[in-house]
Residue, then its C-alpha position, 0 to 999 in steps of 0.5 A: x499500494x504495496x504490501x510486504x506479508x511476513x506469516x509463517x503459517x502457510x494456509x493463513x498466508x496463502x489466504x491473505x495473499x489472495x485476499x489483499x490481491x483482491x483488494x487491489x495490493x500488490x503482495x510479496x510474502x515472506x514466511x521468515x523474519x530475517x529474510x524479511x528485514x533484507x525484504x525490507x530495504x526495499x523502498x518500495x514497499x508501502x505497508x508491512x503486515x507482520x506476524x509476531x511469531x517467526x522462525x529467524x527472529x519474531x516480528x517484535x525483534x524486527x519491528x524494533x529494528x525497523x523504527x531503530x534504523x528510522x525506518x517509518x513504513x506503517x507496520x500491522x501486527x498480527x497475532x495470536x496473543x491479545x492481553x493488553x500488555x501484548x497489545x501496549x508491547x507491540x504498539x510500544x515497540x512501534x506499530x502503526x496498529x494491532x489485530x489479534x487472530x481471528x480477524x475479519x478480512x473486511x476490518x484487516x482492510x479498514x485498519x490498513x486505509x486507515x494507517x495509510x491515510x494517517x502516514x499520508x496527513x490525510x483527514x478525510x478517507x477520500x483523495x480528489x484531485x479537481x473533478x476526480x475523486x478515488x474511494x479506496x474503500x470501494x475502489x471506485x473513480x468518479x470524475x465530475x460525481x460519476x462513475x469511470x470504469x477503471x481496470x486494477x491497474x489503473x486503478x494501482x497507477x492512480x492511485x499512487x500518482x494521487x498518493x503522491x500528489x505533487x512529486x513526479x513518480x518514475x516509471x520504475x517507481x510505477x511498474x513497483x505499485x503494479x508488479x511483485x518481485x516474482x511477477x513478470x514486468x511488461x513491456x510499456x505497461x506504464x506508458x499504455x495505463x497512463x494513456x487509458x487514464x488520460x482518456x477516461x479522465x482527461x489529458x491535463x489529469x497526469x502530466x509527463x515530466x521529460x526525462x523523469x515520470x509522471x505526477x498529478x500536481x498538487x493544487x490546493x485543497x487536494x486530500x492526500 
């Protein structure tokens, strides 16, 4: 999944920036709030953490433009304010949820899954498609109840092929999940990932749709 960070605070940022790389996000990080709202007409990003106290224009300003121009990607606040009328502001002005400074890199993880999971309809935190589960908590991939050894990236492809089950992902839409805007894109990487997914979990798990991407079809009783 993508993430777009937007913190000024610089040792703060370069932290969340390692750690959500760590747990198998893509992350392009902002430090100001107006570069942010262009940053934000990109249609590939997936999530927004976002920080209330910018230089440019503070989160709250930018969170009401981002719901005002309909906008519904799933937005965290963070900041340092936490009385209840800080809190029932953000959540007011359209956040997906809120965390207060300090915070635990494990329940920032937690909140994230679980705004994903409620923008996506799903119940249950688990996504499975026939023998083939995925964990997002614990980055595992089970075909049949056991374990398949997957690389980060291949776990970035499945996981948005499953995400989107049913809808065919271009390859552009792929290379985004894997890549930043500042890193490099490499040659065929989506064409060698789905090849190793195919392996390990079987040929019929992705299929190709001539001229247009890749999908997992949707099959009833799928999560996700």
């Amino acid at each position: 999944m993508r993430v777009l960070l937007v913190e000024d605070d610089q040792l703060l940022g370069d932290g969340l920036n390692i750690a959500l790389e760590q747990m198998g996000y893509t992350v392009d990080w902002i430090t100001d709030g107006n570069q942010a709202e262009i940053a934000l007409r990109d249609p590939s990003l997936d999530l927004v953490i976002l920080d209330i106290s910018l230089p440019g224009q503070d989160g709250l300003t930018l969170l009401r433009k981002i719901r005002q121009r309909n906008n519904p990607i799933p937005v965290l606040l963070l900041t340092a304010r936490d009385s209840l009328n800080d809190r029932v502001l953000g959540l007011d002005s359209g956040a997906d949820d809120y965390l207060p400074k300090p915070f635990d890199l494990e329940e920032l993880a937690a909140r994230l899954r679980a705004i994903a999971r409620r923008r996506a309809g799903r119940s249950t935190p688990l996504l499975r498609h026939g023998p083939v589960t995925l964990d997002p908590a614990s980055r595992a991939v089970l075909l049949h109840d056991q374990p398949v050894i997957c690389t980060a990236r291949e776990y970035a492809i499945l996981e948005a092929l499953l995400m989107n089950s049913g809808q065919v992902l271009s390859r552009h839409r792929l290379e985004e999940a894997l890549y930043g805007w500042d890193d490099g894109v490499e040659s065929n990487a989506v064409e060698v990932y789905i090849h190793h997914l195919r392996k390990k979990l079987g040929k019929s798990t992705i299929q190709t749709v001539r001229g247009a991407g890749y999908m997992i079809a949707k099959q009833i009783g799928d999560d996700g």
